[in-house]
TORTORFI-674189 format. One record per residue: x, z, y of N, C-alpha, C in turn. Coordinates in steps of 0.2 Angstrom, whole numbers, padded with zeros to 4 digits, always signed. Each point is the difference from the previous one (the first is absolute). Last residue first. Layout:
N
XZYXZYXZY ...
This chain:
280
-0117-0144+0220+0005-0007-0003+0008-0001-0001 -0023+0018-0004+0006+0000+0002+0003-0008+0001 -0021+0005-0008+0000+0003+0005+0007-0002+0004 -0004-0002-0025-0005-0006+0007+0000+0001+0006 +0011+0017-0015+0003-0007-0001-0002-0006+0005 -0010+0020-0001+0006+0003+0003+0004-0007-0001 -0020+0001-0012-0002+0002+0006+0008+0000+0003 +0005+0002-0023-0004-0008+0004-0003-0002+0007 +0018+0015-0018-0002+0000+0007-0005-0005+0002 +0013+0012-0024-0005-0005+0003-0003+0003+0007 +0027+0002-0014-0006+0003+0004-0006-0005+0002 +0026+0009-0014-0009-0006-0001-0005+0004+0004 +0030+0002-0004-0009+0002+0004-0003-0005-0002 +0029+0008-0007-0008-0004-0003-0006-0001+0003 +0025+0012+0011-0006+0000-0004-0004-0005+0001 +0026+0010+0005-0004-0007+0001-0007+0000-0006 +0016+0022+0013+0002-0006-0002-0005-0006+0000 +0004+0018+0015+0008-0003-0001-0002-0003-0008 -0015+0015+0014+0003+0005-0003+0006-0006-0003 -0017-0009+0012+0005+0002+0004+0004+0006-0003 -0011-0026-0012-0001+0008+0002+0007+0003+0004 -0009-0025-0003+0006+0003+0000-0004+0008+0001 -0011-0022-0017+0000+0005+0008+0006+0003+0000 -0011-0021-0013+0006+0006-0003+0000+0000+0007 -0022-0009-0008+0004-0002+0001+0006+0005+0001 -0029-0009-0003+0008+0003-0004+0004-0005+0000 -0026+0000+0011+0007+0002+0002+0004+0004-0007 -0027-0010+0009+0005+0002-0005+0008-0003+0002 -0020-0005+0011+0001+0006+0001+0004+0004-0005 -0021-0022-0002+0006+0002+0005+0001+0007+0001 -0018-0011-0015+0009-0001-0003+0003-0001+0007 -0022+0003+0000+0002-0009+0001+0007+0001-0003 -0010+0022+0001-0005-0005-0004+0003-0007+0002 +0009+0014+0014+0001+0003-0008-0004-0004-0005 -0007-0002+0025+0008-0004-0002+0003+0002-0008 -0023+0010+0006+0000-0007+0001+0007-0004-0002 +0000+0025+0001-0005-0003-0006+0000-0009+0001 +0010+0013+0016+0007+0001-0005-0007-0004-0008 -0007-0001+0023+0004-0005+0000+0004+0002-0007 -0017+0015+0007-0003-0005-0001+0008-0008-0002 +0005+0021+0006-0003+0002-0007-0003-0008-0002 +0009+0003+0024+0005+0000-0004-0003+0000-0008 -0014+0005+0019+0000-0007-0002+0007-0001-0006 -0009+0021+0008-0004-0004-0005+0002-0008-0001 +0012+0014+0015+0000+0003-0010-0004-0002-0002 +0003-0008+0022+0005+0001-0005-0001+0000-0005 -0021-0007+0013+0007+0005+0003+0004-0003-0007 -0018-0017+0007+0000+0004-0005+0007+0005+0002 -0021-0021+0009+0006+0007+0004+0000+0003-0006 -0005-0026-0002-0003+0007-0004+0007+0005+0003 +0001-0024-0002-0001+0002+0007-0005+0007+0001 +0017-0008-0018-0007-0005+0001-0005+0003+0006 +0014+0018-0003+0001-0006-0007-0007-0004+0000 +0016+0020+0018-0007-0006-0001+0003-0003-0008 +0015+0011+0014-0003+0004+0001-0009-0001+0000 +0031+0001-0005-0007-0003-0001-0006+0005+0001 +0023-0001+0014-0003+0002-0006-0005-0004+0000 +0014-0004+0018+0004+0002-0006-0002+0002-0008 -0010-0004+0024+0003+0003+0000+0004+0001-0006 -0018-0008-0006-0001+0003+0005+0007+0002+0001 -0015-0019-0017+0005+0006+0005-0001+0001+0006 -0012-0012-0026+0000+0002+0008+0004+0004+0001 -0005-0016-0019+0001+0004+0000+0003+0004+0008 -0012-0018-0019+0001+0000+0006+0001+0006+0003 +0000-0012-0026-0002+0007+0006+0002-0003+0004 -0004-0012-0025+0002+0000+0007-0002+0006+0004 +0006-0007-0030-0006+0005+0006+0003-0001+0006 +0001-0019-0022+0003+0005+0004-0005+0004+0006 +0001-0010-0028-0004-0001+0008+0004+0006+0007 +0004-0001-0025+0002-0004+0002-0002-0004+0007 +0004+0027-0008-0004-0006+0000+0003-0004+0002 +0014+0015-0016-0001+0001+0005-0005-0004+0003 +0015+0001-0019-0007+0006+0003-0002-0003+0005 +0022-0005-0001-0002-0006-0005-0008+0004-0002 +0013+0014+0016-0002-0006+0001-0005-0006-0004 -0001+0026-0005+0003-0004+0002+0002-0008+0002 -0014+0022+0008+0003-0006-0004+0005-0003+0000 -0004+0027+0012+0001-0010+0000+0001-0002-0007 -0001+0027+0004-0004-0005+0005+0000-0007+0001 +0010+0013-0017-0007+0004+0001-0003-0006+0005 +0024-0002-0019-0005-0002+0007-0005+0004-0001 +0015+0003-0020+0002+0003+0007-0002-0002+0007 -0006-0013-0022-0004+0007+0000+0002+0005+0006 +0010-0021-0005-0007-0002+0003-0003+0008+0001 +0027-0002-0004-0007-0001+0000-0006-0001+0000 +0026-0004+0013-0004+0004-0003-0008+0000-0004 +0026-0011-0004-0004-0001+0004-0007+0004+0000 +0026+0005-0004-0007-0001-0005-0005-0002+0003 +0023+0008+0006+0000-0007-0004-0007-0002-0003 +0007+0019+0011+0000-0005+0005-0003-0008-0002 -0006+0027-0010+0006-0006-0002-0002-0007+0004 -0013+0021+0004+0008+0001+0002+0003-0004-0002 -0025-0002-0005+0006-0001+0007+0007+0000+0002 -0014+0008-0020+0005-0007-0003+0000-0003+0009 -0005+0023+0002+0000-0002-0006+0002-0005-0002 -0003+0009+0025+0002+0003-0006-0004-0005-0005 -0010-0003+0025+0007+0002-0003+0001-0001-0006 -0015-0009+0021-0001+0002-0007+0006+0001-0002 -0016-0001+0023+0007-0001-0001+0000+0001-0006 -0019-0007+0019+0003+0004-0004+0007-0002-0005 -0013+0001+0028+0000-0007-0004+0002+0008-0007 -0010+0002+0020+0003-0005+0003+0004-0003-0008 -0017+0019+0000-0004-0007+0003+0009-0004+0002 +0005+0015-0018-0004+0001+0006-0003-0006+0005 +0016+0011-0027-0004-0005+0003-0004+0003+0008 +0019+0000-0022-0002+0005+0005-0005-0006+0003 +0010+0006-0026-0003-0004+0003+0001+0003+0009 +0012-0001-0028-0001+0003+0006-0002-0003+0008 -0004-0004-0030+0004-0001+0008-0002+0006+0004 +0000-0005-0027+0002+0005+0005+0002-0002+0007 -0013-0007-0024-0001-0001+0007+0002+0004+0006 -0001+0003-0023+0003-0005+0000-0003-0004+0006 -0003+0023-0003+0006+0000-0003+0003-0007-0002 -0020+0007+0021+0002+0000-0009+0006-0002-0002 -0010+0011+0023+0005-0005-0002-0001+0001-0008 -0011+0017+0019-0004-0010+0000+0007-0004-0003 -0005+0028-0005+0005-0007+0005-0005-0006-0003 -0003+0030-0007-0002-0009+0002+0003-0004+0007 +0006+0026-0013+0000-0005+0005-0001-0007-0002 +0005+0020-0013-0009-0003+0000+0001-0005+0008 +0021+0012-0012-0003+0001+0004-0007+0001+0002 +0016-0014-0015-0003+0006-0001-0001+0004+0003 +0001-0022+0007-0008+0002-0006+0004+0005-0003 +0012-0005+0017-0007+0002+0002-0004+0000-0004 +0024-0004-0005+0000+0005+0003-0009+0004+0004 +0008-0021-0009-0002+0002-0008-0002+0008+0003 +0005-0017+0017-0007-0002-0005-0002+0006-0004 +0021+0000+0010-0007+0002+0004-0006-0002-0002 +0019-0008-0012+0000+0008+0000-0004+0002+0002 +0000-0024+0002-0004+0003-0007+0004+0007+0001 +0009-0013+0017-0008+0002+0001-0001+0003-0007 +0022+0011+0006-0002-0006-0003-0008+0000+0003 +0014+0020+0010-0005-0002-0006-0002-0009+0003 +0014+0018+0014+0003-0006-0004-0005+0000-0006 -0003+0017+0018-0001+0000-0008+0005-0006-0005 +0000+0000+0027+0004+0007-0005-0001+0001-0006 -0008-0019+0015+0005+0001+0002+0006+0006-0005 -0025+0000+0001+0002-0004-0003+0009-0002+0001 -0012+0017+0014+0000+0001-0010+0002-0006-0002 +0002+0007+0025-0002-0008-0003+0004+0002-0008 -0004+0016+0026+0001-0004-0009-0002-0003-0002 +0006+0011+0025-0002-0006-0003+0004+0001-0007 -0005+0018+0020+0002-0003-0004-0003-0006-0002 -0001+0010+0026-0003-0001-0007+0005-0001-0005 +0004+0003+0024+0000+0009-0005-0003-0003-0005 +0002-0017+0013+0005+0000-0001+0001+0006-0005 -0019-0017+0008+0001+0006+0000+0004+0003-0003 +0000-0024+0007-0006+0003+0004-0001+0008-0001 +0018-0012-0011+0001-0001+0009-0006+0002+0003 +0003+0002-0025+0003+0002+0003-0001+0002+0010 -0014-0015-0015-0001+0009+0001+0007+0002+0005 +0000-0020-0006-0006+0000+0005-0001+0007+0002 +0017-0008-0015+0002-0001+0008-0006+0003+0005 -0002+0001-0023+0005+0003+0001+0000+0000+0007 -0013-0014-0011-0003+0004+0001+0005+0006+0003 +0008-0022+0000-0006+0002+0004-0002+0005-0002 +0016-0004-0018+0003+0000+0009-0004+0001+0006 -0006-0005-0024+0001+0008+0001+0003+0001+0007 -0010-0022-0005-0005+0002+0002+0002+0009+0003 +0015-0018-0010+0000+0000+0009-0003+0006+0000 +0009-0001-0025-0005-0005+0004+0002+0004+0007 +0009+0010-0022-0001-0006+0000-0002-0005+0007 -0003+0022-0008+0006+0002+0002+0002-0008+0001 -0026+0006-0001+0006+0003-0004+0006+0000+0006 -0027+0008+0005+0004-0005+0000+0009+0001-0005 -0022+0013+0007+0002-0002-0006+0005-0007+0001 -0002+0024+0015-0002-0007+0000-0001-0002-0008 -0001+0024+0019+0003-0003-0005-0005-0007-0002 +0005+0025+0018-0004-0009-0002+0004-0003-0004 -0001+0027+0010+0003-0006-0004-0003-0005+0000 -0005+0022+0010+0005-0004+0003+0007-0004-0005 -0030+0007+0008+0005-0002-0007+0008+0000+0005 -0023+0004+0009+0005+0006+0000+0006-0002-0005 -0021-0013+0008-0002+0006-0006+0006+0006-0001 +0000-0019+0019-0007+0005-0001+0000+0006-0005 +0019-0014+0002+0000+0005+0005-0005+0003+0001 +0003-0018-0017+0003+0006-0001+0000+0006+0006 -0013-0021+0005-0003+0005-0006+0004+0006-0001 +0011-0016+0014-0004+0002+0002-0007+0007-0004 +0019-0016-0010+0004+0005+0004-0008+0004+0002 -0006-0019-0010+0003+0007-0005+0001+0008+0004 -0004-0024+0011-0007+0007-0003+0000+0005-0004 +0019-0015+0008-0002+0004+0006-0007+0003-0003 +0011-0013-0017+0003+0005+0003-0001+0003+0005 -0013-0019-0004-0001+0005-0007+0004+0007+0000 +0003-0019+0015-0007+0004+0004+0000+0006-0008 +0018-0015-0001+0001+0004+0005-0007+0006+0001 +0001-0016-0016+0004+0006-0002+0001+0005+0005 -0012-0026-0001-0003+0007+0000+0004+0007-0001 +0012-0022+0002-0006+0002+0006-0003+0007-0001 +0012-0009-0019+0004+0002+0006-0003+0003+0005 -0009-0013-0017+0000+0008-0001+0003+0002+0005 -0002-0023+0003-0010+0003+0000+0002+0008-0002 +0015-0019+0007+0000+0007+0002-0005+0002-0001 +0006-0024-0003-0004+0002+0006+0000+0005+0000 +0019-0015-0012-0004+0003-0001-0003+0005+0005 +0015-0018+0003-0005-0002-0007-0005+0005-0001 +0020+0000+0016-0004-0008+0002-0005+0000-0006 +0014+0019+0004+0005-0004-0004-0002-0008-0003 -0019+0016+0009+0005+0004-0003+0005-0007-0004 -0022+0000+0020+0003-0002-0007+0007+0001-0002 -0017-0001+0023+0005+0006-0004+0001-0003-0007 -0013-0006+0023+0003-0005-0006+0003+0004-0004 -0009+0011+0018+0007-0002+0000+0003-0005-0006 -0023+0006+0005+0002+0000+0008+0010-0005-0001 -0012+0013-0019-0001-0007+0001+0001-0003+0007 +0005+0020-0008+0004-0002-0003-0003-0010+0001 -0013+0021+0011+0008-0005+0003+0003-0002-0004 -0020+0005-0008+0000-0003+0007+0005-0001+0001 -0002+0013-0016+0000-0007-0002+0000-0003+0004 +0002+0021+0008+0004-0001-0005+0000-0007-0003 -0017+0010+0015+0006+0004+0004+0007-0003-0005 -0023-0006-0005+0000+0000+0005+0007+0001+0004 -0007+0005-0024+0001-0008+0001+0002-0003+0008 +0001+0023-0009+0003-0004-0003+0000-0008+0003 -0015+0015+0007+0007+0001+0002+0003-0005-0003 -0020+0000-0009+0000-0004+0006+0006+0003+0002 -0004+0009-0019+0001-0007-0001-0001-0003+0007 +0003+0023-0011+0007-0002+0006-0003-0009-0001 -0013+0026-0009-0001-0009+0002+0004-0001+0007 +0004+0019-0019-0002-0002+0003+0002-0007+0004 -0005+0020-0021+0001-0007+0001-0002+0000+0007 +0008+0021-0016-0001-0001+0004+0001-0010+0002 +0001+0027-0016+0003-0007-0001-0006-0004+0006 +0011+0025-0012-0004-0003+0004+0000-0007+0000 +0010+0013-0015-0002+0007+0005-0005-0005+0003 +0011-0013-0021+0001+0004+0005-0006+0003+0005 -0001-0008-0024+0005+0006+0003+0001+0002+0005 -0013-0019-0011+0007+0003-0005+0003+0006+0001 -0020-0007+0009-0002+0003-0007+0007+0000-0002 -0001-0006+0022-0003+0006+0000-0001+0002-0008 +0006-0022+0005+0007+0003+0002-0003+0009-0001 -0016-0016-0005+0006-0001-0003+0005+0004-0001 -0019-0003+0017+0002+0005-0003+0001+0000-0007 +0005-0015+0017+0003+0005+0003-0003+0006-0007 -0002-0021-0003+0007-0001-0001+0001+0010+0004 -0024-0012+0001+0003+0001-0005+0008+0005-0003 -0006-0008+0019-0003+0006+0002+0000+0001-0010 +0007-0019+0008+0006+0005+0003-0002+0007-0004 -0007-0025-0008-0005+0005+0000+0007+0006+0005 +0006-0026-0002+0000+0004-0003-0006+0006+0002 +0018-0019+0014-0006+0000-0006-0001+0008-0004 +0014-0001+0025+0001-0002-0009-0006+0000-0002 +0005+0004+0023-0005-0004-0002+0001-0004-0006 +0008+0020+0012+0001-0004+0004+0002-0006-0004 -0005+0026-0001-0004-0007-0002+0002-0004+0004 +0013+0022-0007-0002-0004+0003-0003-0005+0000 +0000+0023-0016+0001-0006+0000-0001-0003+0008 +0011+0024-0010-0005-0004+0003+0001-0008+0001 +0002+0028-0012+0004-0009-0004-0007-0001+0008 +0016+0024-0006-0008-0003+0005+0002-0009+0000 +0010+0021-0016-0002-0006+0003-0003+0000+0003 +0017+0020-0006-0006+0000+0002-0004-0007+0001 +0023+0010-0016-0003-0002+0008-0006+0000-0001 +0018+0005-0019-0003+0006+0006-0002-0004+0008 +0006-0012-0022+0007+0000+0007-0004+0008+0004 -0014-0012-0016+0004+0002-0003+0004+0003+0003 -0014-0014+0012-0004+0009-0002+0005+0004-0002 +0008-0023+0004+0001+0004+0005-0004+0006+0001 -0003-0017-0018+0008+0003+0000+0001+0004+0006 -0021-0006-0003-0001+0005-0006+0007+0000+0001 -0006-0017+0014-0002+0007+0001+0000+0006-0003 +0008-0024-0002+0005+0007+0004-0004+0006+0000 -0008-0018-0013+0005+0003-0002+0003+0004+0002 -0013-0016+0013-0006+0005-0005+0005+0006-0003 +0008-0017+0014-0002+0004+0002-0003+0007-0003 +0010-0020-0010+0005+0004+0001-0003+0007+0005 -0016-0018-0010+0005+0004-0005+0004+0006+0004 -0021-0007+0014+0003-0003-0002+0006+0003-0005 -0015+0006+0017-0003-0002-0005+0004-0002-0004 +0007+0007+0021-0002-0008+0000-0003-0001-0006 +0010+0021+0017-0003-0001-0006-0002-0009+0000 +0016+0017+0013-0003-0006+0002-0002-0002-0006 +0005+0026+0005+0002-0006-0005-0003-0007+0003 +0006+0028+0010-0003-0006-0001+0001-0006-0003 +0005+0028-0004+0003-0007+0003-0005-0005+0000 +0005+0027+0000-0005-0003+0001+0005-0008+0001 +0005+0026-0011+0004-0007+0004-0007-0004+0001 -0006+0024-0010+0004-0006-0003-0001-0003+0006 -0001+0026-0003-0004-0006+0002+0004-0006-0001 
């Protein structure tokens, strides 16, 4: 009987690829997506994961946690990363690794594995979250091991019949959640280039952008928002409403050179606009 692992699925290249590399490896997937409030069809993304391979596959709704128990305090606390950046993937890693951990102990896996590479903060939270929450668990992270180029994993799924959302002259790698999204790889990695128009999802830009401007009045409580224009609106709905509004005026765009905690200095581009107007 084969190994059972859990995958933190996101639809996305490097997830999509693991499944078939981790089938290959004698394992069992069980791919689950956390919702906590990426654009996109999940339920789509989940049976994606079911046609490529894995054993099961599973979407569950972390968007009121998330927003309540995790966006909440990152705004309580001003929180902005080296005063510029709002935490919008950071935040969610922790709840994506407690639902992991949690599922693995339903279905009996005692592996969990990630798509993150060897590069970034993100393989550190998944690492720490599992570890310290379930200790007998493993942690893999294929990407970390195959060292395939983006175009090898590219070339790696179409001979597999794996569909990715990336075309060969469009290789970003994207993360996205109601508190903001991040864009990596391709002419991002050279510092020097300012990034594309085509690498935005959620914000104009500026010189786009209307020449009439939009006014909010925007309620608190304790720290949080809790009204737009005198309209009671919770968390997760209101944050959606500000990332479209603030996005559309050309507010929310961030690139700039981060300190990562694996010791070196990475390129980000991330649109936060809700988390931007929010934050002061």
């Amino acid at each position: 009987m084969s190994d059972k692992v859990v995958l933190a699925y996101s639809g996305g290249l490097d997830t999509s690829v693991a499944i078939p590399w981790l089938k290959e490896r004698g394992l069992d997937v069980v791919a689950v997506t956390v919702d906590v409030g990426q654009p996109g069809d999940l339920q789509a993304h989940r049976q994606k994961a079911l046609r490529i391979g894995a054993s099961d596959a599973l979407v569950v709704d972390a968007r009121a946690e998330y927003a309540e128990n995790y966006i909440a305090r990152g705004l309580r606390a001003n929180a902005l990363y080296e005063g510029i950046y709002p935490l919008s993937t950071a935040l969610a890693r922790p709840l994506i690794g407690k639902t992991l951990v949690d599922i693995a102990r339903k279905v009996g896996a005692r592996k969990i594995a990630h798509g993150c590479t060897g590069k970034g903060n993100d393989q550190v939270r998944f690492d720490l979250c599992t570890t310290s929450l379930a200790p007998e668990l493993e942690v893999l992270a294929p990407a970390r091991v195959w060292k395939m180029t983006r175009e090898e994993e590219i070339a790696y799924a179409d001979a597999r019949g794996v569909p990715v959302p990336v075309g060969r002259r469009s290789p970003y790698s994207t993360d996205e959640n109601l508190w903001g999204r991040s864009v990596e790889c391709g002419v991002l990695e050279d510092a020097a280039i300012e990034p594309p128009e085509e690498a935005y999802g959620w914000t104009r830009a500026p010189e786009r952008a209307p020449d009439t401007p939009a006014y909010l009045t925007i309620g608190f409580d304790q720290g949080l928002p809790i009204s737009i224009d005198g309209q009671a609106t919770d968390l997760p709905a209101l944050v959606p409403m500000l990332n479209r509004l603030a996005g559309d005026h050309g507010v929310g765009r961030i690139d700039h050179i981060e300190s990562r905690v694996v010791g070196i200095k990475s390129r980000e581009v991330y649109e936060c606009p809700a988390a931007l107007t929010l934050t002061p």
